[in-house]
N, C-alpha and C positions, 0 to 999 in steps of 0.2 A: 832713477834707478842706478846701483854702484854697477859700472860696467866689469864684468868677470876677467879676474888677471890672469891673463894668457903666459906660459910658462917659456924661458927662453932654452933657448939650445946648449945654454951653463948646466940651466939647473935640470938637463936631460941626463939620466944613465942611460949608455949605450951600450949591451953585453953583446955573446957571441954576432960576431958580424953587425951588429942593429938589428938580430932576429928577436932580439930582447931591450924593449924600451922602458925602464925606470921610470914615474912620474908619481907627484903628489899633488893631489885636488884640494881646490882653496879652502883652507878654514879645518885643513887635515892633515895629520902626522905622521900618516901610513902610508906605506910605498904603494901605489901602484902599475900594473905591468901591461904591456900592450906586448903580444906576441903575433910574428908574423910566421904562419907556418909556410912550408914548401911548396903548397898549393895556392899561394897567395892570399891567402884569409887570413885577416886579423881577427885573434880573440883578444877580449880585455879581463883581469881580472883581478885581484886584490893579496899580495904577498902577506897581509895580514902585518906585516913588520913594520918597526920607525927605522929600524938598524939599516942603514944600506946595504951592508956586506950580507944581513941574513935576509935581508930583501933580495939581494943578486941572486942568491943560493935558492929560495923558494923560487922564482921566478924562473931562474932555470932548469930547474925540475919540471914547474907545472909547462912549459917549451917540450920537451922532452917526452911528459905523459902524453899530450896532444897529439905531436909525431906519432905516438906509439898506435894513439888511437885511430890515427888520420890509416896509419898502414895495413891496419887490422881493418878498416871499416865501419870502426866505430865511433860514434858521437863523441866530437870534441868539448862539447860542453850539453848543460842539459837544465830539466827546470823539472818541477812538482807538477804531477799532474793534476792538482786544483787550479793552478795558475792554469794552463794551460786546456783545459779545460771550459774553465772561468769566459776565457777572450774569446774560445769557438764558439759557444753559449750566448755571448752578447753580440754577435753578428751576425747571428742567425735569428735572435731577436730585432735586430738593427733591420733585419731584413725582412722580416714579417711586417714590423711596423710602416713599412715603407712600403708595403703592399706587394715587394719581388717574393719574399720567401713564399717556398711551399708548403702546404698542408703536414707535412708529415716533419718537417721540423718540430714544429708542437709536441711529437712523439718524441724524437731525440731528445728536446728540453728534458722534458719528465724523466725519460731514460738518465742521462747525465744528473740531473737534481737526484730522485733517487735511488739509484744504484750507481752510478759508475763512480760519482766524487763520493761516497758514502764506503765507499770498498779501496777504492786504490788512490785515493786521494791526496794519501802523505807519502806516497809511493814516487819517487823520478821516473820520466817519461820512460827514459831508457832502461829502466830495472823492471818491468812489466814480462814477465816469464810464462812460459807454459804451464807450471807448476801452478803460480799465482790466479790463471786463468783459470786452474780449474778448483783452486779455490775458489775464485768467487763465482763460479755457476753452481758449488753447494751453499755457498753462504745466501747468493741470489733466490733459489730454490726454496730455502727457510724462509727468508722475506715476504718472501708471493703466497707463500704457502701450499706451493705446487711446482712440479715441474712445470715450464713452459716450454708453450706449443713453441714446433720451429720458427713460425713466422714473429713471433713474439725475439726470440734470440738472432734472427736476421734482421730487425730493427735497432736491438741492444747494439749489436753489429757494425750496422754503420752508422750510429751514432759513435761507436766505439773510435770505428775508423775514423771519423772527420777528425777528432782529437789527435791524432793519429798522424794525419795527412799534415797537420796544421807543424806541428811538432816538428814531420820531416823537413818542410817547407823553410822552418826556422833555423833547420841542424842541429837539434835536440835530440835527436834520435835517427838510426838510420833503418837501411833494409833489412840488414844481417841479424838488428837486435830484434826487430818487432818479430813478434809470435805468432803464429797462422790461428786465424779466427776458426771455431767450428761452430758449425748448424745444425750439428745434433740433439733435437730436442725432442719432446713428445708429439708423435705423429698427429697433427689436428685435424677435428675431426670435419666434415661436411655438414653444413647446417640442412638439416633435415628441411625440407619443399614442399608444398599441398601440392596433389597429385588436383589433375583438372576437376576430379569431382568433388575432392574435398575444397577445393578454390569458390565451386561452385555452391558447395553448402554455406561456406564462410561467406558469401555475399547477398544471399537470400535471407541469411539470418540476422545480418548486422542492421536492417530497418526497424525490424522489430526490439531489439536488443539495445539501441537507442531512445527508445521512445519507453523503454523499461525502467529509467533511469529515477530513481525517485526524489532528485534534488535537482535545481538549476545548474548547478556549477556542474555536476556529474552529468548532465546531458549535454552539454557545452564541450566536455570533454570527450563524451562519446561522439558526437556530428562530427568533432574533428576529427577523432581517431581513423574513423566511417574512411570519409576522403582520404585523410594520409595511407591507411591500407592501399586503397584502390590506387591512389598514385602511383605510390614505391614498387607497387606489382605492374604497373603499366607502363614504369619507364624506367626500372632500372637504377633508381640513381642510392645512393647510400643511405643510411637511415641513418640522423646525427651529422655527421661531417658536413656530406652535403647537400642535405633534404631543408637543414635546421639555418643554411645559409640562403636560403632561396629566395627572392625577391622578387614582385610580382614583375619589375622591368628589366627579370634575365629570362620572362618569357617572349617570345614571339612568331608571330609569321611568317613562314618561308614559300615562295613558291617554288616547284619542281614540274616540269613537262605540265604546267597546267593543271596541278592539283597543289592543295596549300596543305601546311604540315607545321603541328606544335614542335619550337624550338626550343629548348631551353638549356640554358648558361648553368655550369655548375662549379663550384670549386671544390673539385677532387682532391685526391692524395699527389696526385704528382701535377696538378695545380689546374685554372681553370680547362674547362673545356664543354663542348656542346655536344646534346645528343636529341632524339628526335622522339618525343612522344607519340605511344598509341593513339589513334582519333579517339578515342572514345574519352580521356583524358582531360579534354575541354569539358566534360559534361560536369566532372568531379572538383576542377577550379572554379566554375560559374557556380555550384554548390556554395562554394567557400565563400566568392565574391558577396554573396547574397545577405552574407552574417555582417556584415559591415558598413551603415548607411553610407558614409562618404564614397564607397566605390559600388553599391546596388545602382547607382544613380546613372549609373554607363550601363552600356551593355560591352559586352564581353571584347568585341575586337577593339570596342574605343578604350577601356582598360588597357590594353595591350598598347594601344598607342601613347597613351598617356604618361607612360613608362615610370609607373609611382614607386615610388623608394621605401616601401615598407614588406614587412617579410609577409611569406602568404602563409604558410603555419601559423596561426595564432586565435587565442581566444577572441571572443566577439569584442570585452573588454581591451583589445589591441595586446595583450601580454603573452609573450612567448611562454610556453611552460614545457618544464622536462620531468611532468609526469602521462608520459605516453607510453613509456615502459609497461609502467604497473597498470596503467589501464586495456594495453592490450594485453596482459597475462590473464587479465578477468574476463577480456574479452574469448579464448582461448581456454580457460576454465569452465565457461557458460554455455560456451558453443560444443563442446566435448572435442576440440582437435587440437588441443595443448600437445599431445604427442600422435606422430602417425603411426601407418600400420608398419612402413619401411625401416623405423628409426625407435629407438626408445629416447631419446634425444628431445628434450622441450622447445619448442619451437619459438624464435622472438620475431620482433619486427625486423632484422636481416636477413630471416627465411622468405622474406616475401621479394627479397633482391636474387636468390639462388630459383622462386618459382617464377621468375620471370627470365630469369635464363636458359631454365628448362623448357620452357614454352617458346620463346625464342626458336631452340634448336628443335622441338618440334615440329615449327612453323618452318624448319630448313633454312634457316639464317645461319648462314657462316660463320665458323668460330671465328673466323681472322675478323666479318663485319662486326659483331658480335664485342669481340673485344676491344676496339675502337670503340662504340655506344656505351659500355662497361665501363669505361676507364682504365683499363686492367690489361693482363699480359694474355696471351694467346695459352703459357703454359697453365696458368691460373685456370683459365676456362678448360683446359683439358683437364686439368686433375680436381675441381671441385664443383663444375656447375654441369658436364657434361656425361654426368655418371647415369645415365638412364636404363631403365629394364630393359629388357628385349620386349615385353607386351605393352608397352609403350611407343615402342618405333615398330611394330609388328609387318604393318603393311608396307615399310621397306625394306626391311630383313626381310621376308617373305618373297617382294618380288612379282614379276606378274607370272600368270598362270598359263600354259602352256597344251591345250588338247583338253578334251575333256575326260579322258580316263586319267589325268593328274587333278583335277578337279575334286577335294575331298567335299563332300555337299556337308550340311549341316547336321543331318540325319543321322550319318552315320558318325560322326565326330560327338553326336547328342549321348550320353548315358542312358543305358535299358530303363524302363519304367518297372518303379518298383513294385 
């Protein structure tokens, strides 16, 4: 390999003080300029000229602009936000791959693929404006074909920022130019929750409603469905994300003061973690266990020991499938509680994550415990899982009772007979 000819201190132009270095790269005709500003940072960049006198004269200009920008606060040099973009996107893949990224990078990707390089793409880091901004939440708004909810534009968000951050990091951009993000979007709404009796009708009825099924594959899908309800309503964990990641060896047993307690491994949004199943729980995976002769052949705690590397959602045929949607909308259809009495709102399989927090704080379980076992923020659980009636927590709004002339009896609280 030819070794690269290193240039001597001849064939250097030196301008103001050596604040301005001349140079030309092998195998090229064009000046280029190494500038050292007052802050000590070298930028490099290209006079564009062969002329040396009109190379001196560019080069001392773009010295000058630099300063001007360094004074003011702004970005001495800068780049496309595709490029930039481009390298935050492939390290947050880099780091998926690698098993460190979390969960909700997958969101950003998508975010950045498409909307954020699809809008501001051919735009420099550092020309990203307020104005611009609010162009592209009407142009985003067409795309979706909706306003989106605010959690929806607080992902956009900071996806937005990492690009953002990465930029600063390089000196593409500073603090002065970047634009204050807003999270102003359409109020989202609370996913409507079976109230205990309708939980209870839903579970009475789904035996029947399986064994209804007039094709093999379609009762295959119902048995599963059956279980995955009862789970996601018994422990809380996401429907998708990370229900669809679960594997039979991130279950196990815990002891505690002498009682044993379903464990199970999940990989959340903001990345793994553990949470503790209902007892009852066990009865609805030894269900599942059942569909599968290689793991019938255990009983349930030696399963658990065995710690087998296959997911537990899946058809008896071993294949994961992602038509659980639309078989519980049938399921929801059939049963009549597609929408409740609370809500005109259709109800999906993450209603059954909102009725199991409701029931939770029924059961007097702490927000702050509560939100720990969730995955999720303490303010989350106050503004969407915690919204319950008053004739739902009656008997402690009410309070105990105090003499018996405060004592309203049934009688009298009963309606006249008509």
């Amino acid at each position: 390999m030819a070794k690269r000819k290193v240039q001597t201190e001849s064939e250097l132009i030196h301008l103001l003080g050596g604040a301005v270095v001349l140079y030309k790269r092998e195998r090229s005709s064009v000046w280029q300029a190494r500038l050292k500003l007052s802050s000590n940072k070298w930028l490099r960049a290209s006079t564009r000229c062969k002329d040396s006198v009109k190379a001196g004269i560019a080069a001392t200009k773009l010295y000058y602009e630099a300063e001007t920008k360094r004074e003011f606060k702004l970005p001495t040099s800068t780049q496309r936000f595709n490029a930039v973009a481009d390298t935050v996107a492939a390290q947050m893949t880099a780091e998926l791959e690698a098993g460190n990224g979390k969960v909700v990078y997958g969101d950003y990707l998508s975010c950045i693929r498409l909307y954020l390089k699809p809008f501001f793409g051919k735009y420099n880091i550092d020309s990203i404006s307020p104005t611009l901004l609010k162009q592209f939440d009407t142009w985003r708004a067409t795309e979706m074909g909706k306003v989106p909810v605010a959690s929806t534009i607080t992902t956009h968000n900071s996806a937005l920022n990492r690009v953002f951050d990465y930029a600063l990091e390089k000196g593409w951009t500073t603090r002065a130019v970047l634009p204050k993000l807003s999270i102003k979007g359409k109020k989202s709404e609370t996913r409507p929750a079976f109230t205990m009796a309708e939980y209870k009708s839903l579970t009475s009825k789904m035996p029947a409603w399986v064994k209804q099924a007039r094709m093999e594959k379609s009762k295959h899908m119902r048995e599963l469905l059956r279980d995955y309800v009862l789970i996601l309503a018994n422990t809380g964990i996401r429907h998708g994300t990370e229900a669809a990641s679960l594997k039979w060896k991130n279950i196990e047993w815990v002891i505690q003061d002498k009682e044993r307690y379903l464990r199970l491994t999940v990989d959340g949004k903001t990345g793994p973690r553990t949470l503790i199943a209902r007892h009852n729980t066990e009865d609805y995976l030894t269900r599942i266990q059942q569909h599968f002769a290689e793991l019938a052949q255990w009983d349930f705690d030696t399963l658990l020991k065995k710690r087998v590397d296959e997911y537990v959602f899946r058809l008896p045929d071993g294949t994961k499938t992602k038509a659980l949607n639309q078989t519980f909308r049938q399921l929801m259809r059939d049963s009549g509680l597609a929408v409740g009495a609370s809500s005109e709102k259709e109800r999906t399989l993450y209603s059954l994550r909102h009725t199991y927090a409701t029931f939770q704080l029924l059961d007097k379980t702490s927000i702050y415990d509560l939100a720990v076992q969730m995955g999720t923020s303490v303010k989350m659980i106050e503004e969407h899982y915690s919204k319950l009636t008053p004739e739902l927590i009656a008997a402690q709004l009410a309070g105990r009772k105090y003499g018996p002339k405060k004592k309203p009896t049934v009688e009298k609280l009963a309606p006249a007979k008509a």
